[in-house]
RONULUM-880155 format. One line per 2 residues: their letters; for each residue x, y, z of C-alpha. Coordinates in Angstrom, 3 decimals, padded with zeros to 6 digits. Example, Ala and Ser with C-alpha at 12.3 -4.5 7.8 and 13.67 -1.06 7.14 Angstrom:
<sites>
AS	012.300/-004.500/007.800  013.670/-001.060/007.140
</sites>
This chain:
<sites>
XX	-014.056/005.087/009.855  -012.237/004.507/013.354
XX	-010.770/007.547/014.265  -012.888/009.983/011.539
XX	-009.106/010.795/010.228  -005.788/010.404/008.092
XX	-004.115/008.379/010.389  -001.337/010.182/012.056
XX	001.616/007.280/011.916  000.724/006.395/008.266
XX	003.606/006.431/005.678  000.887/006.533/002.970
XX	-002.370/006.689/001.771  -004.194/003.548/000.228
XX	-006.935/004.192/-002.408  -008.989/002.571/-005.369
XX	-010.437/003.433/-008.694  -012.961/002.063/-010.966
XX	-011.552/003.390/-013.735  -008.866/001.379/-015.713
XX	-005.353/002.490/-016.163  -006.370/004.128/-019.336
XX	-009.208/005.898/-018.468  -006.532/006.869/-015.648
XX	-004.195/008.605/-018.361  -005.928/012.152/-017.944
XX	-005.448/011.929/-013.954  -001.628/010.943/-014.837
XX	-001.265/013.420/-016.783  -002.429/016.575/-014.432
XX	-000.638/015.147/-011.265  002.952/014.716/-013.472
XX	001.667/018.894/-014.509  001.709/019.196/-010.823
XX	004.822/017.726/-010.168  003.328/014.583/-008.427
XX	006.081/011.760/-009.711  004.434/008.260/-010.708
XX	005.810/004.542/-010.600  003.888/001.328/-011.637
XX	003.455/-000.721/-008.358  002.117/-004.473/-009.303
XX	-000.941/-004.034/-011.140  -001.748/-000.602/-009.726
XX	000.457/002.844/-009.660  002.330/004.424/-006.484
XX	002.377/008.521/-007.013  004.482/010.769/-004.656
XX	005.486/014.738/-004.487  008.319/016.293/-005.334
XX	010.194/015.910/-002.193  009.016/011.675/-002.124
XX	007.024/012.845/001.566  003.911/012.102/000.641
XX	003.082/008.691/-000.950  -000.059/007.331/-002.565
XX	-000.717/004.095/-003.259  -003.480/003.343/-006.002
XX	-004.897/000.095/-006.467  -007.699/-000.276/-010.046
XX	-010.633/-002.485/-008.864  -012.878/-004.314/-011.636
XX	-015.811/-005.593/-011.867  -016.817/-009.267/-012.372
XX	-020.075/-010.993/-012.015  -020.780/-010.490/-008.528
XX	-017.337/-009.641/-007.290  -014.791/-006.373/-007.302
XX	-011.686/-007.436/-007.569  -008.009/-005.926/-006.974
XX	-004.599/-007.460/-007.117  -002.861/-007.470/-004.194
XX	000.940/-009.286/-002.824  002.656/-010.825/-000.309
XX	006.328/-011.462/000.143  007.877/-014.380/-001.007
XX	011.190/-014.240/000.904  011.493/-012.708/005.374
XX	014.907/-011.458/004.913  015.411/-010.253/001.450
XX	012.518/-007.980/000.868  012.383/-006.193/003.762
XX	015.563/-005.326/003.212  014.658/-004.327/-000.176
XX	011.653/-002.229/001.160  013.851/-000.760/003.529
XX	016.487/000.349/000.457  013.940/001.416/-001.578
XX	012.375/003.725/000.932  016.216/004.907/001.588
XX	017.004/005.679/-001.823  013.822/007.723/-002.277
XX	014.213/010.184/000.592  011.148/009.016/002.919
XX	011.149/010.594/006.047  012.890/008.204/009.226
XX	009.591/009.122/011.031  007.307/007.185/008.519
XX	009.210/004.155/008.339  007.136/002.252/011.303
XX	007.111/-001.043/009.784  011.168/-001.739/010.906
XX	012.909/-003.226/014.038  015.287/-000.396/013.865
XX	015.007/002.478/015.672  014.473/006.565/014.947
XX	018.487/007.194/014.645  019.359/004.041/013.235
XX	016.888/004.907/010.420  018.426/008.705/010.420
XX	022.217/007.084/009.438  020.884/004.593/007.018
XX	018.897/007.766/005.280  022.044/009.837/005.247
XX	024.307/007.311/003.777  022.004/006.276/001.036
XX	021.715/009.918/000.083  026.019/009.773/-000.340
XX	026.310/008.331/-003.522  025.500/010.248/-006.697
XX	022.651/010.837/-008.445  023.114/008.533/-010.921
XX	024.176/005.670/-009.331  021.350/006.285/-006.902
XX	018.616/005.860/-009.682  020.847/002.852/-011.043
XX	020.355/000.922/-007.609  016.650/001.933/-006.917
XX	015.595/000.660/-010.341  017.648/-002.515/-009.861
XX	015.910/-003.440/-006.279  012.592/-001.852/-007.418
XX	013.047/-004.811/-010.172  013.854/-007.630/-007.371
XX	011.387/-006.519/-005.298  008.574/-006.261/-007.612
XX	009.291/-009.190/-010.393  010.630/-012.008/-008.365
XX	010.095/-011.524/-004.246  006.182/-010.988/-004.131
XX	003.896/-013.874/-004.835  000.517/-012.333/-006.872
XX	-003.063/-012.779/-005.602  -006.085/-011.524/-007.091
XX	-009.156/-011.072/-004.085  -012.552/-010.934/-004.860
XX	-014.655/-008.917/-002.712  -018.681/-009.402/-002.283
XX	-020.060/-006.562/-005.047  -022.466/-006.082/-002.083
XX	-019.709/-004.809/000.050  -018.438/-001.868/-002.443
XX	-021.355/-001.273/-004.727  -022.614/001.625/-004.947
XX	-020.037/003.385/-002.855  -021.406/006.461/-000.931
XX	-020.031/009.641/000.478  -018.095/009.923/003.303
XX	-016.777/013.565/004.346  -013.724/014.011/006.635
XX	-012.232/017.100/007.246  -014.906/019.220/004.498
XX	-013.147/016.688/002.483  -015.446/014.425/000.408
XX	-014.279/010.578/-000.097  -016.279/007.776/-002.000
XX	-015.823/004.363/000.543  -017.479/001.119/000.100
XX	-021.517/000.817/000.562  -020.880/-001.719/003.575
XX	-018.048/-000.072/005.573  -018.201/-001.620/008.530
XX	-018.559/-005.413/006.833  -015.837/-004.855/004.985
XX	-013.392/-003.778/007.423  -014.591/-006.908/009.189
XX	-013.409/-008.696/006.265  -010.568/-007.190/006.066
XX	-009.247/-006.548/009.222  -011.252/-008.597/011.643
XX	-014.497/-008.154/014.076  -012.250/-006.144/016.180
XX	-011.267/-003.523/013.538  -012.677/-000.474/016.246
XX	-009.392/-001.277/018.236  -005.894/000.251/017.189
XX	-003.294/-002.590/016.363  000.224/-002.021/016.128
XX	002.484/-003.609/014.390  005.450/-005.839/015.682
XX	008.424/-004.256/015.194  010.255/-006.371/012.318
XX	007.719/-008.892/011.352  004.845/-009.134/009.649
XX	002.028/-009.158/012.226  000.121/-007.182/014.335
XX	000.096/-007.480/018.028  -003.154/-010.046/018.210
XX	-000.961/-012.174/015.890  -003.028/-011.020/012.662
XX	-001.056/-010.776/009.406  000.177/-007.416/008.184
XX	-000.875/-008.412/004.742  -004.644/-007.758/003.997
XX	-004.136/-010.881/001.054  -003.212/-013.721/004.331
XX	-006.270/-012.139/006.644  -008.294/-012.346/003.637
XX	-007.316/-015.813/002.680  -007.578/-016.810/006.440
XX	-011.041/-015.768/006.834  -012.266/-016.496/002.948
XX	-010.263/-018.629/001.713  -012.621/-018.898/-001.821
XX	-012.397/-015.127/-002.055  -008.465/-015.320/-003.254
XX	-006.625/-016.730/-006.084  -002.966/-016.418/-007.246
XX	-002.549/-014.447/-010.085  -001.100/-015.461/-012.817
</sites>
């Protein structure tokens, strides 16, 4: 909506579905056909290409009374899961240049990439499924956010590139929501924490909760 583009310095792509993870099967089933690789991700499914380069995150949204509603997380522990997110993205091959969301620096990233990549296969696969585990089961904390069914229903068309994308019916009022009244402006990240530059929370869960606080419950 902001800069009428994939954003450049993103290390993935965020998106939403109606459907449920059923109705999802058939959609499963022609991206593993085209090699795309799939891994739950709390409540929702992450999907990325052969090479691990290109990374989708997909959240399912339902419907309930007058709400839409997604699950969504926030870490539990400062220390421990970002070092988990950093091992993760290691042991999966991401590219150093996508990893923006880290203290460390271009060639610090570079070495910790190579070294991961050392040992074998197999023990590779061992250790991501064993932090994948930590991170996912016991370091996030589970919220559920209801958004007004005003502010996604019915979503329209928004094309980008010849490229045609259904977004929420009030755009602009929910990235207020979401991201603040001053969501036009570009906000980077602090290197190695979780907030932006105007001291906003990285996690779209805390500015929710900060803003609306009757909008979000913890899952159970």
């Amino acid at each position: 909506m902001r800069e009428v583009k994939l954003l450049d310095w993103e290390e993935d792509i965020d998106m939403g579905t109606l459907a449920t993870r059923e109705e999802f099967k058939k959609a499963e089933e022609d991206l593993f056909f085209f090699g795309w690789k799939i891994f739950d991700k709390y409540k929702g499914i992450s999907i990325q290409d052969r090479e691990c380069k290109t990374k989708i995150d997909i959240k399912f949204y339902q419907q309930e009374w007058d709400y839409v509603y997604a699950y969504f997380v926030v870490y539990k522990h400062r220390i421990l899961l970002p070092i988990c997110d950093l091992l993760i993205w290691g042991f999966r091959g991401y590219p150093a240049e996508y990893k923006y969301e880290t203290a460390l620096n271009r060639k610090m990233l570079e070495m910790i990439c190579l070294i991961l990549k050392l040992p074998p296969k197999i023990m590779r696969t061992f250790f991501l499924n064993l932090i994948e585990k930590v991170y996912y089961e016991w370091g996030l904390t589970g919220h559920k956010i209801m958004f007004p069914r005003n502010l996604i229903l019915p979503l329209k068309v928004k094309i980008v590139n010849e490229f045609s994308y259904r977004i929420p019916a009030q755009s602009k009022e929910f990235l207020k929501l979401t991201y603040g009244d001053s969501w036009r402006k570009p906000n980077k990240i602090i290197p190695g924490t979780d907030r932006y530059e105007d001291g906003s929370s990285r996690y779209l869960t805390v500015r929710v909760m900060e803003k609306r606080p009757d909008l979000v419950e913890v899952a159970k």
